[in-house]
C-alpha positions in Angstrom: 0.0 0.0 0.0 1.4 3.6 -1.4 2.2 6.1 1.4 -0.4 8.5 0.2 -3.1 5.7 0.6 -1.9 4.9 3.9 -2.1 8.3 4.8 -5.5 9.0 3.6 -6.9 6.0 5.6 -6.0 7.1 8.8 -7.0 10.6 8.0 -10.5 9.2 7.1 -10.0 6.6 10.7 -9.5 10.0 12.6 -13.1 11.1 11.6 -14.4 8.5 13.5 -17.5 9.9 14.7 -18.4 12.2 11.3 -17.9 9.1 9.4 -19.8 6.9 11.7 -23.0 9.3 11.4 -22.7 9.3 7.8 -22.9 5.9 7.7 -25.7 5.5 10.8 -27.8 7.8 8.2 -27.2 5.3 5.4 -28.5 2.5 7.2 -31.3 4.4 8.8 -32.7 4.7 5.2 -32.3 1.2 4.3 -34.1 0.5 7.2 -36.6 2.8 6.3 -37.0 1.8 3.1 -36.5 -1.7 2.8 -39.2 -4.7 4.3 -37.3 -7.2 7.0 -35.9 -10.2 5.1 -38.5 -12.8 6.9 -42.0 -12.8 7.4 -43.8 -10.5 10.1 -45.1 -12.5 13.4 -43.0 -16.1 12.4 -40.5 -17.7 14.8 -37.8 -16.7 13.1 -39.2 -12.8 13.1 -39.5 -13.4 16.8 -36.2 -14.7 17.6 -34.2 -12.2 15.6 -35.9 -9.1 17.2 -35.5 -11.0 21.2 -31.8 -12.1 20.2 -31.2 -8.5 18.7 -32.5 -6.7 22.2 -30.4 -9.0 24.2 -27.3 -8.1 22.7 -28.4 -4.3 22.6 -28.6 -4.8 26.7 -25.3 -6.5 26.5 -23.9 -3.7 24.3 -25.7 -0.5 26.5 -24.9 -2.3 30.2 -21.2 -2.9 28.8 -20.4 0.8 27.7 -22.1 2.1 30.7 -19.8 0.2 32.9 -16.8 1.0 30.4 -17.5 4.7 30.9 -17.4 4.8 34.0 -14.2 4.3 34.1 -12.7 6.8 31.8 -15.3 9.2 31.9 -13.2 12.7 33.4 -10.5 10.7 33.5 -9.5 9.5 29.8 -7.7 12.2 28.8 -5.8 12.5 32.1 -4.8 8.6 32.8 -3.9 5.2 31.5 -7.1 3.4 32.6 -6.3 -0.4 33.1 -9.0 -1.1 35.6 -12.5 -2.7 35.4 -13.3 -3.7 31.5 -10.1 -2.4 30.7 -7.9 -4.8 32.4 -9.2 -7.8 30.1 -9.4 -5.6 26.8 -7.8 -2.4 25.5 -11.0 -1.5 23.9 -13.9 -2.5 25.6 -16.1 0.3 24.1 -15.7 -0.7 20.5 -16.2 -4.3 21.9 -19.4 -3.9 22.9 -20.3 -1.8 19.6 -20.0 -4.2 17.6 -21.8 -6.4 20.1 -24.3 -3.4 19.7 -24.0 -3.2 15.5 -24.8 -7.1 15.2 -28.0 -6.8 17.7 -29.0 -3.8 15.6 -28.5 -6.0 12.7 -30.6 -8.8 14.1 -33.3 -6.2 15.2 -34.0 -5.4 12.2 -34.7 -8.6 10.7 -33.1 -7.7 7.6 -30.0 -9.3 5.7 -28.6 -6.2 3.7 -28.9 -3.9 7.4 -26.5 -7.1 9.3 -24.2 -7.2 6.4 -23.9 -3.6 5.7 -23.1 -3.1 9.6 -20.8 -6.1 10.1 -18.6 -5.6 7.2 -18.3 -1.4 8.0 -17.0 -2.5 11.7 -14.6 -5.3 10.6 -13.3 -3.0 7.9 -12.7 0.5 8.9 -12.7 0.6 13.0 -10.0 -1.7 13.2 -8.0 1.3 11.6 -9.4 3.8 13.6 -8.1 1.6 17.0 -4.7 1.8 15.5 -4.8 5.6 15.4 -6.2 5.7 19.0 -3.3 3.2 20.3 -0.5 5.7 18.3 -1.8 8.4 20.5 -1.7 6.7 23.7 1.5 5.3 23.1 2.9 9.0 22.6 0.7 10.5 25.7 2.0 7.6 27.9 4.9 6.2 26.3 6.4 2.9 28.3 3.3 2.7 30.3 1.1 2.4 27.2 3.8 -0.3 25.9 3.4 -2.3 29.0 -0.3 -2.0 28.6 -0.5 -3.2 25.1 2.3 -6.5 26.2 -0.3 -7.4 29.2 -3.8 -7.3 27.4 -5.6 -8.0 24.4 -6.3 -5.7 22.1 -10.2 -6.8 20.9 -11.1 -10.1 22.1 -11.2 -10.2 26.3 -9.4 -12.1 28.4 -11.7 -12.7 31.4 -8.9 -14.3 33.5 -7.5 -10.9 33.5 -9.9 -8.9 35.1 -9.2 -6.6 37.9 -11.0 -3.9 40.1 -12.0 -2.2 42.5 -14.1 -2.1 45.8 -14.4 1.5 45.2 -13.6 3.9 42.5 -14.0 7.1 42.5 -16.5 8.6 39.7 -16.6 12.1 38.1 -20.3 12.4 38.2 -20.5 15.1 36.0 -18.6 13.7 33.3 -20.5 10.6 33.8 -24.0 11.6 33.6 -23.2 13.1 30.5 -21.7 10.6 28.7 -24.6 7.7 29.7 -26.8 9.8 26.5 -24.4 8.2 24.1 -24.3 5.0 26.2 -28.0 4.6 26.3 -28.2 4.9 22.2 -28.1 1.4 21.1 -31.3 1.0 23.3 -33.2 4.0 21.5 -32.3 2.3 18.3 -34.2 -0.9 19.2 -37.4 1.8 19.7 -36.5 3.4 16.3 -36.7 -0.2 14.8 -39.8 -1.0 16.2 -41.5 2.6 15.2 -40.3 2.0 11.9 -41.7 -1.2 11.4 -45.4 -0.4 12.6 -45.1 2.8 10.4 -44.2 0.5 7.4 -47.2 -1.9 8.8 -49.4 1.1 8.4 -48.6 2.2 5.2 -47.3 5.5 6.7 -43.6 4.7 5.2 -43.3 3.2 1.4 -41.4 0.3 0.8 -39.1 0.3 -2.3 -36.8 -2.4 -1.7 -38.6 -6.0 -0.7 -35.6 -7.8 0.9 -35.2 -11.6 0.0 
C-alpha cells in the first residue's frame, strides 16, 4: 500500500465519529425503506428481534460500565482497571456487540451485512490511530499495557477492580446519553416497522 493511501486511511480513521454518522444515516434509510428479510409475526421474526434486544442490553450495560471508568479521566490517565484490564477497547467491543444486535433487530440481511462488514473493515483502523496516541501521551506505560492485554477479544482471567472507585459524576451523567443509544435504536426499529405496517412509510426495496 502507497504512502499517500496509507495516509489517507487514517486521516478518514481519525473522523471516526463524522464518518460513523454518515454511515448511521445510510443505514437508517435502508431500514426505512427496505421490508425485514422474513415474514412479520414467524418464529424466526421473533427470535431475531428478542436475540437482537439481548445483545443491545449486553452492548448499552457494557459501555455504561466501560465509561465509567474513563469518563473525566481518559484524557488525564492510562485506565487499566475494570473492562479495561481484560481488553484495550472494551467500548468498540461492545459496539459491535451493539451493530450485530442492531443487525438482528432489524430482521433484515442487507442492514446485518452492511453493519458487520463497515465494523470489521474501517474501525480496526481507527483503533490503530487511538493506540498511536496513547502510546505517545504515555509512552512505556502504554507499551506495557499493550504486552499485558488484548487488544479486541477479552481475556476474562485478567480482570481486575476495585471495591471502590471514584466517579466524576458530571462527566459521567453526560456521557450515559451516548451510552443509552443502542437501546433508542431498538425503539426506532420497532416505530419503523409499525409505520411500514401502516402504510405511513413506502417500501421500495422488498428484501429476500
Amino acid at each position: 500500500m502507497s504512502t499517500s493511501v496509507n495516509k489517507l486511511l487514517f486521516n478518514i480513521a481519525r473522523q471516526r465519529i463524522t464518518v460513523s454518522r454518515i454511515f448511521g444515516v445510510l443505514v437508517l434509510l435502508l431500514i426505512l425503506f427496505t421490508t425485514p428479510s422474513f415474514s412479520r409475526d414467524s418464529l424466526t421474526d421473533t427470535v431475531l428481534g428478542m436475540s437482537g434486544l439481548f445483545l443491545l442490553t449486553i452492548c448499552s450495560v457494557g459501555r455504561l460500565w466501560a465509561l465509567l471508568y474513563i469518563s473525566g479521566y481518559k484524557k488525564l490517565e492510562l485506565i487499566t482497571e475494570g473492562p479495561y484490564s481484560m481488553v484495550r477497547h472494551p467500548l468498540y467491543v461492545f459496539s459491535l456487540i451493539g451493530a450485530i444486535g442492531i443487525g438482528l433487530a432489524s430482521k433484515n440481511i442487507l442492514v446485518l451485512a452492511a453493519l458487520v462488514i463497515f465494523y470489521l473493515l474501517y474501525y480496526p483502523l481507527t483503533i490503530i490511530v487511538e493506540e498511536r496516541k496513547l502510546v505517545d501521551k504515555f509512552d512505556q506505560g502504554y507499551l506495557d499495557y499493550i504486552k499485558r492485554t488484548p487488544r479486541f477479544l477479552p481475556k476474562l482471567s485478567l480482570y481486575k477492580g476495585n471495591v471502590q472507585y471514584q466517579i466524576n459524576a458530571d462527566v459521567y451523567v453526560k456521557k450515559m446519553i451516548f451510552g443509552m443509544w443502542f437501546i433508542w435504536i431498538y425503539i426506532i426499529l420497532n416505530i419503523i416497522e409499525i409505520l411500514q405496517q401502516s402504510g405511513h412509510i413506502p417500501v421500495f426495496l422488498r428484501v429476500p
